[in-house]
Structures are given as C-alpha cells and as structure tokens.
C-alpha positions as CSV (number, residue, x, y, z in Angstrom):
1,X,87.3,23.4,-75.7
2,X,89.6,25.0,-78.6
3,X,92.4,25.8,-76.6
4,X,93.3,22.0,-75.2
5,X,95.1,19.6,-77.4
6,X,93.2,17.0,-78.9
7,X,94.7,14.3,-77.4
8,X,93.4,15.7,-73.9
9,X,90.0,16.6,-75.6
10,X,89.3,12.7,-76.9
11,X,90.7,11.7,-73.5
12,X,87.6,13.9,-71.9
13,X,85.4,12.5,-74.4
14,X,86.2,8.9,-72.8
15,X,86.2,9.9,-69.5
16,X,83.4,11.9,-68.8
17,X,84.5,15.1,-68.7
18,X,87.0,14.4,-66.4
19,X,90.8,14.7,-66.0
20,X,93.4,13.9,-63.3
21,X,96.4,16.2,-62.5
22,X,98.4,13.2,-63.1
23,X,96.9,12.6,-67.0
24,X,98.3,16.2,-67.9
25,X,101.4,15.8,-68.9
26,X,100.8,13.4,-71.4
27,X,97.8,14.5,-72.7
28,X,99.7,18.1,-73.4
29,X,98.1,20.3,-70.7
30,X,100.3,22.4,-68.7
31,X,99.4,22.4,-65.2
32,X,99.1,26.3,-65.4
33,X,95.7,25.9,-67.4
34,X,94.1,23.6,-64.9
35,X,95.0,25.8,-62.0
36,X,93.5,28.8,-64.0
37,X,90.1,27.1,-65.1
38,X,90.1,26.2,-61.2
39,X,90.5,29.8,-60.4
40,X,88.0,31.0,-62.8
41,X,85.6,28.6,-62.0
42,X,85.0,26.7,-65.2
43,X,86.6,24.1,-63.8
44,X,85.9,22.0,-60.2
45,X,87.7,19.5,-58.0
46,X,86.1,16.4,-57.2
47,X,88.3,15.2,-55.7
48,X,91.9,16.2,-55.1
49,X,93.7,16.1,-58.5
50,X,90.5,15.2,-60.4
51,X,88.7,17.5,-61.5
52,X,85.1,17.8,-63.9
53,X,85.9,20.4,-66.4
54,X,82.3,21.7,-66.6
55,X,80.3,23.6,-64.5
56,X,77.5,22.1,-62.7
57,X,75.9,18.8,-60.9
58,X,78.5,16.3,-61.9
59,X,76.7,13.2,-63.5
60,X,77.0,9.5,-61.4
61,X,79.8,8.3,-64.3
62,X,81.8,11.4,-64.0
63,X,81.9,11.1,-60.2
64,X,82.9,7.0,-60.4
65,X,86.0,8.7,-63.0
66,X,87.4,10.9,-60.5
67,X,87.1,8.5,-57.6
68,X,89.5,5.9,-59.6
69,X,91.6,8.6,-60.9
70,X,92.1,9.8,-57.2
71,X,93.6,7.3,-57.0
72,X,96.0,7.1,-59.3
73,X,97.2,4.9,-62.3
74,X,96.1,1.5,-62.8
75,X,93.6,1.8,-59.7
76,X,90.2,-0.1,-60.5
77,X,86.6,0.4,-59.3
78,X,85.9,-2.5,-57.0
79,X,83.0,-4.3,-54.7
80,X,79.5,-2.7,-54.3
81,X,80.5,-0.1,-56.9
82,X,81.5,-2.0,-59.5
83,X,79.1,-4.7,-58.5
84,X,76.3,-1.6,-59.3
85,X,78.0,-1.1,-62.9
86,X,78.1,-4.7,-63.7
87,X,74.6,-5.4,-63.0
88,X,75.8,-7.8,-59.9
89,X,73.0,-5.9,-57.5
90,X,70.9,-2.9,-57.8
91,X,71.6,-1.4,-54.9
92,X,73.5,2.0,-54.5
93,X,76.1,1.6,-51.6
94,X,76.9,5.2,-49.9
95,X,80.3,4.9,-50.7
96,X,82.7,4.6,-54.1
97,X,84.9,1.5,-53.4
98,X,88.5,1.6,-55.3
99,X,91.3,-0.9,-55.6
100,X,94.7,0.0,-55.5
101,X,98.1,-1.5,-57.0
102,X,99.3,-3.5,-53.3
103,X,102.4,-1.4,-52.9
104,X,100.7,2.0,-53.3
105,X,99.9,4.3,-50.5
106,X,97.0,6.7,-51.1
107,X,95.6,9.1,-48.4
108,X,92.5,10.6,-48.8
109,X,90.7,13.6,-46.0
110,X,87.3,13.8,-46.1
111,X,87.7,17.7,-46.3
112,X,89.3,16.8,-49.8
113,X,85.9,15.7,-51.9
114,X,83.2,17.8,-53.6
115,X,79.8,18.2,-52.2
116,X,78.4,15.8,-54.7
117,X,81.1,12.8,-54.4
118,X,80.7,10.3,-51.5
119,X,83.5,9.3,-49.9
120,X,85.8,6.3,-50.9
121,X,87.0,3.4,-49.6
122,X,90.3,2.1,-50.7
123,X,91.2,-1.6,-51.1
124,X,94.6,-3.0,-52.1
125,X,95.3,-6.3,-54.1
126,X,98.3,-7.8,-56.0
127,X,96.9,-9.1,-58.4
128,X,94.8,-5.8,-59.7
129,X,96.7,-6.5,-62.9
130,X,94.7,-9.4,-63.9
131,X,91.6,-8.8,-62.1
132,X,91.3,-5.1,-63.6
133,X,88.7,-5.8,-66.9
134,X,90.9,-4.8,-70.1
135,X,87.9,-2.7,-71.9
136,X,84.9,-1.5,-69.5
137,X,85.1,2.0,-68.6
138,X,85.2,3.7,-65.6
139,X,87.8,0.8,-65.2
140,X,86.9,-1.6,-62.9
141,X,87.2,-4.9,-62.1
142,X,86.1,-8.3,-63.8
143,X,82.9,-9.5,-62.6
144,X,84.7,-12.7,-61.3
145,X,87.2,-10.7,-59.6
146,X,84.3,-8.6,-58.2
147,X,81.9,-11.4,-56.9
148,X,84.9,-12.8,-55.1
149,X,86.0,-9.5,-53.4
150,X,82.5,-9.3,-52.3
151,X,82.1,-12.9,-50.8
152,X,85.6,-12.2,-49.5
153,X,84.4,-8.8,-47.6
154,X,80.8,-10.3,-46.4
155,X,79.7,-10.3,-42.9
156,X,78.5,-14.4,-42.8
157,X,78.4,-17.3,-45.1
158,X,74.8,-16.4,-46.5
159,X,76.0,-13.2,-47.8
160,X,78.5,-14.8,-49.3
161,X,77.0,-17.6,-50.9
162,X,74.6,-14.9,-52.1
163,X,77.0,-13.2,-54.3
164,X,78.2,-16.4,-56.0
165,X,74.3,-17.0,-56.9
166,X,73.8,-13.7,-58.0
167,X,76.3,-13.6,-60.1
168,X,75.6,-16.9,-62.2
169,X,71.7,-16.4,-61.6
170,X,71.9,-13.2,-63.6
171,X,74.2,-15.0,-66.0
172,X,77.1,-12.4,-65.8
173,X,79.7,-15.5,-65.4
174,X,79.6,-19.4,-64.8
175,X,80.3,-21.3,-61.9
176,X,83.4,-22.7,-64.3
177,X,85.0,-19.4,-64.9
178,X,84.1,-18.5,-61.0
179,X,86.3,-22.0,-60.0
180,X,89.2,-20.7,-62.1
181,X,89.3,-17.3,-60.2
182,X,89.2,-18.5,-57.3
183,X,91.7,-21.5,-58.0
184,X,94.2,-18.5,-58.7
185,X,93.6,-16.8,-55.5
186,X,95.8,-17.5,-52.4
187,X,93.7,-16.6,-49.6
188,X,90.1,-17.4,-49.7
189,X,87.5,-17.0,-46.9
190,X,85.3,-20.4,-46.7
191,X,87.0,-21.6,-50.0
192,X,86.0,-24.8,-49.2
193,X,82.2,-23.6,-48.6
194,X,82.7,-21.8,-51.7
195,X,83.6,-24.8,-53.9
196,X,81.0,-26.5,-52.8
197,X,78.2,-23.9,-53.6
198,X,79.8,-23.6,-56.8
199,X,79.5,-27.2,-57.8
200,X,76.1,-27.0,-57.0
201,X,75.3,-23.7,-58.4
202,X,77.0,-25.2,-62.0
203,X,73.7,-28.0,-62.0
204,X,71.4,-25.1,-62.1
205,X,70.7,-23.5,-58.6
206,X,70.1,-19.8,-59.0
207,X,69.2,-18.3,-55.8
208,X,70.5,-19.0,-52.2
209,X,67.4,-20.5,-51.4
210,X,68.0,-22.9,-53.6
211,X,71.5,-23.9,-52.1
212,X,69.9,-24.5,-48.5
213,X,67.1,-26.4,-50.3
214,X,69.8,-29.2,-51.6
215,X,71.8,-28.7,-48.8
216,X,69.4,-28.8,-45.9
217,X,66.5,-30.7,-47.1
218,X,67.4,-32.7,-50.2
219,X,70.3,-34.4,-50.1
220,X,70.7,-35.1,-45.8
221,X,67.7,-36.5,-46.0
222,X,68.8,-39.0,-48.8
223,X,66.3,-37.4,-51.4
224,X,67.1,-38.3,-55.0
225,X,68.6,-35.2,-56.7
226,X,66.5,-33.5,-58.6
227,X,67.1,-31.9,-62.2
228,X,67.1,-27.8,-61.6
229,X,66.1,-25.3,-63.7
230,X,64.1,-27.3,-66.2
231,X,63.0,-26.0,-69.2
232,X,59.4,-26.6,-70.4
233,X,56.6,-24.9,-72.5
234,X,53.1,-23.3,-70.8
235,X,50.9,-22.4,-73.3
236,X,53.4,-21.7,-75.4
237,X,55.6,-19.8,-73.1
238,X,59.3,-21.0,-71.7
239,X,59.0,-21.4,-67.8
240,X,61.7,-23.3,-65.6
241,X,61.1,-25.7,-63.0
242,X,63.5,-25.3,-60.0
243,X,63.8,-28.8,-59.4
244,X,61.8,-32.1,-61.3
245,X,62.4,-35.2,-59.6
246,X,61.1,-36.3,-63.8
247,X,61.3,-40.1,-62.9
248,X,58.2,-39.4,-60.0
249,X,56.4,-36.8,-61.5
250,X,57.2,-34.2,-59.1
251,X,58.0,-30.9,-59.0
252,X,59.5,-28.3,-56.1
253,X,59.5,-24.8,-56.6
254,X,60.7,-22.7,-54.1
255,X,59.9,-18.6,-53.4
256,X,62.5,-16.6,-51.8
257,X,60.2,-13.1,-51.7
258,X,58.2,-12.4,-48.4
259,X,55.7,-11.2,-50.5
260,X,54.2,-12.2,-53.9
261,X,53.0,-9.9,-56.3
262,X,49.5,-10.4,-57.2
263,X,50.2,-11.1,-61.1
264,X,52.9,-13.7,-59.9
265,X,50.7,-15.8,-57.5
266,X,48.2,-15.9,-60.3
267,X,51.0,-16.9,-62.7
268,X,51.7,-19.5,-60.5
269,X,48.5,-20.9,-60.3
270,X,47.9,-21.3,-63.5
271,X,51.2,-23.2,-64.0
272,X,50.4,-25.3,-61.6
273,X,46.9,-26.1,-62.9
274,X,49.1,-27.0,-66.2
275,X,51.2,-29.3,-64.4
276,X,48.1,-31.1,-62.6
277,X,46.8,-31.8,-66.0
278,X,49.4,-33.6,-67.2
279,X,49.8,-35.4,-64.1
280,X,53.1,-33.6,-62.8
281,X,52.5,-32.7,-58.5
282,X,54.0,-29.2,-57.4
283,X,54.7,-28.9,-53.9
284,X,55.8,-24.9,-52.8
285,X,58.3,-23.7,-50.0
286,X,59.1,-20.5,-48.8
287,X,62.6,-19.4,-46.9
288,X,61.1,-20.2,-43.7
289,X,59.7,-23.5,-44.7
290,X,63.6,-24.3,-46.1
291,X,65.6,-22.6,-43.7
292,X,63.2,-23.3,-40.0
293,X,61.7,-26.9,-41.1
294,X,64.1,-28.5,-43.8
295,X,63.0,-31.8,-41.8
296,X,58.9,-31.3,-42.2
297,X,59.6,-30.7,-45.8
298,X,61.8,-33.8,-46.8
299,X,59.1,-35.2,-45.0
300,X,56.5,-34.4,-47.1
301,X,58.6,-34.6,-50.1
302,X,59.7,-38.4,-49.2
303,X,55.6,-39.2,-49.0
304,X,54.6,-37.9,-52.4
305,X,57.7,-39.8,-54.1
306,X,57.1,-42.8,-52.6
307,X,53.7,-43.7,-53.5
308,X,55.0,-42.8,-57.0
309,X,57.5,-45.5,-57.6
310,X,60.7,-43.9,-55.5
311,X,62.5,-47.3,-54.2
312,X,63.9,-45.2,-51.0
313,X,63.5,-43.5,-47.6
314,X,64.3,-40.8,-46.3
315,X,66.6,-40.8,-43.4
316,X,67.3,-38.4,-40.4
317,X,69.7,-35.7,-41.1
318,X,70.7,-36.1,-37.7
319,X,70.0,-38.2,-34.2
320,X,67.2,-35.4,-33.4
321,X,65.6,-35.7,-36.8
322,X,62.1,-36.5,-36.7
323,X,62.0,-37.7,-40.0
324,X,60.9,-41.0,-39.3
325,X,57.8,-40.4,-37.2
326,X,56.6,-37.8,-39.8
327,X,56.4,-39.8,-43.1
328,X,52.8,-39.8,-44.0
C-alpha cells in the first residue's frame, strides 16, 4: 500500500490487515482515504469503524482484531474467545467475547457486522488494566484473568471447577499464580469452593474427575491420601499414575472419557500387566463409578489396602453410608 504512511502500514502488519477509524489519526491516515477505499471497494467494514483493508474472506485473526477494536482502546479479548487463543479449550464458541474499560459504554446492532464476523458479546471489568496480557496479540486477556472470568460466568460448580483443571492440567498457569488472582479479586462466585479445588489441584489433580475422586470417595471416607500424578518409567517410556497410595502398593487410575480409544485400552493393559509384575495392584474408575457410587469404591479401595498393611478403616461419609456392611 504506497500511498499510507508507514507508521499505518507496520501497524497493518501487526494487526492483520486491520485498522479502526479510531487508529487513524495517529497512524497518519486522513479519514477521507478510508471513506474512499470503502467506496471503491478495496476496503470493507467488519464491523463499524473496523475495517479489513483487503478484499475477500477475512481470516479468523483478522475478524478477533476488529471485534476488539470495535470496541475501542484498551478493550481486551475475553472468556471462550480468548480461552480458544490460549489453548484453555478447543472449542469454537459462536460468539467473539470482549472486555471493556468498566466506565465505557459501547453499543453495538447486529445490522452493524459483516457477513463473515459473529456477533460479540461485551463484558465490562475494572480491573482490565491488569488483567489485559502486556504482549499477546489480538490483545486479550491473561490466562489467569481468563480462567477466572470463565468460572465466574459458568452455569454450576462442575463447570467451574472444570476451568480451574483445565487450566493447570494443560500447564498454561499454576494453582499458585491462580490463588494470587483470585486473592486480588473482590467478588468471586464459590471463592471458597474455588480455594479449595485449588489446593488440591496444586498436589497434582488434573482433571475434574480427579477432584470428585478426593473429594467424594478418598478423603470422606478416611482413605490415606494418595500421591497424584506420579512419575514412573514403562519400558522405558514416562507414564503418570493418578494416584499411588506407594506405602500399600496400590494404584487408582481414573478415566473420565465415555469411550476409550482402542490403542488406549491396550496401552492400558499393558501398563497394568507392568505394574502386576512388580507387585503394584491397579484398581480403574470411570465418572459414573466416582460421581454415582463414591461409597462402593472406597469400599473396595479400603479392602485392597488393608490386607496390605494400611492400619485403618474406612468410615461412612455419612449416616446412610453403607460403607461398613460393604468391606470385603
């Protein structure tokens, strides 16, 4: 593009092809050229006062830079979207989610958007200042900031917790850095659930499976607590335990797919065939088995640790627990 300055052609460069009505006066663009490339056609609005200047199919990056120019400076991609960027979750939500400066009011029509931009949704924070990430572009905010917009906006507890596992499972942040962000934030739904699953989540549990397993079988049932995550080598391949109670020889793993793939289930096998040979018992759960009959499984935890040396019982979870009539 000869005819722009080249202070509006690197800004292009780093956005995409992109530019906001609001960027051209510092960038050295009179607002007589965009109008004109409008006109002509060379450029197109992707929204109103952002505008691809290409013709085209605008790309998926160029459509998330005119969604957080919309609306305006310092706004931030947010929630699902920049969830999707960050690697939080793989799945594409319909909409572009945007965070706003708290005392900014931005309307947006639907009638406003190009054919190939999905709607936004606008949230509003007062501390977007901090939470916005200094470097990533389009910007958007920290992934702590993110995971904890997300449990914030999430329809139950599970969903919730899910985020915070996510998160730390993929190793995008720590359950330390996750404490600190939400230590700095005022208004928290279920902080106290949320401080919980984080203590737990900073021994090692990775999934949300996991957290009901410790929370629902293991530890109101009096279980010892097992070591999660544990390292070992399988024929000279790293694999992880999800929880070794060492001291007993006993291992739980738990599978949180509905189904298996074939080459997993075989993978499985032959770890446990490993772990039989050197004397190490794996007992497998699946979400139902966790989540319908936590009581059936401490059960038949309790009676493989106690023939191997564990000094304790378990004990009901509750007055209708049938813990004690099911030790074998």
């Amino acid at each position: 593009m000869p005819t722009l300055p080249d202070a509006c052609r690197a800004l292009l460069e780093l956005q995409d092809g992109v530019l906001a009505r609001w960027q051209a006066g510092s960038c050295g663009v009179p607002l007589q050229v965009i109008d004109s490339n409008l006109r002509q056609g060379r450029w197109q609005a992707l929204y109103q006062g952002s505008y691809a200047t290409f013709t085209g199919e605008p790309g998926r990056r160029a459509v998330l830079w005119a969604a957080v120019l919309r609306a305006g400076p310092g706004a931030a991609l947010s929630h699902q979207t920049a969830a999707r960027l960050d690697g939080l979750t793989d799945r594409r939500g319909g909409l572009i989610h945007v965070t706003v400066p708290s005392d900014r009011q931005v309307l947006i029509t639907p009638r406003e958007r190009h054919p190939a931009a999905p709607g936004l949704r606008l949230h509003r924070s007062v501390r977007l200042d901090t939470a916005r990430h200094p470097s990533r572009t389009p910007p958007r905010t920290r992934i702590e900031a993110t995971t904890l917009d997300l449990v914030n906006s999430s329809e139950n507890l599970d969903e919730a917790l899910s985020w915070l596992t996510s998160a730390c499972g993929r190793r995008l942040t720590t359950a330390g850095v996750l404490r600190q962000a939400l230590d700095e934030r005022t208004r928290m739904r279920w902080r106290t659930e949320v401080s919980a699953a984080l203590a737990d989540i900073s021994e090692g549990t990775h999934s949300l499976l996991e957290l009901r397993y410790v929370r629902h079988v293991e530890r109101p049932h009096g279980l010892p607590s097992a070591r999660r995550q544990v390292r070992r080598s399988v024929n000279g391949r790293a694999e992880y335990l999800d929880n070794l109670y060492e001291e007993y020889r006993l291992a739980v793993e738990l599978d949180g797919q509905a189904a298996h793939p074939v080459a997993g289930r075989w993978s499985d096998i032959r770890r446990d065939n490993f772990s039989a040979v050197s004397g190490l018992v794996t007992l497998r759960y699946g979400w139902a088995d966790v989540t319908s009959r936590p009581c059936e499984v401490a059960a038949q935890i309790a009676s493989v640790l106690e023939p191997r040396g564990w000094p304790s019982r378990a004990i009901p979870c509750s007055q209708a627990c049938p813990i004690p009539s099911m030790i074998l």
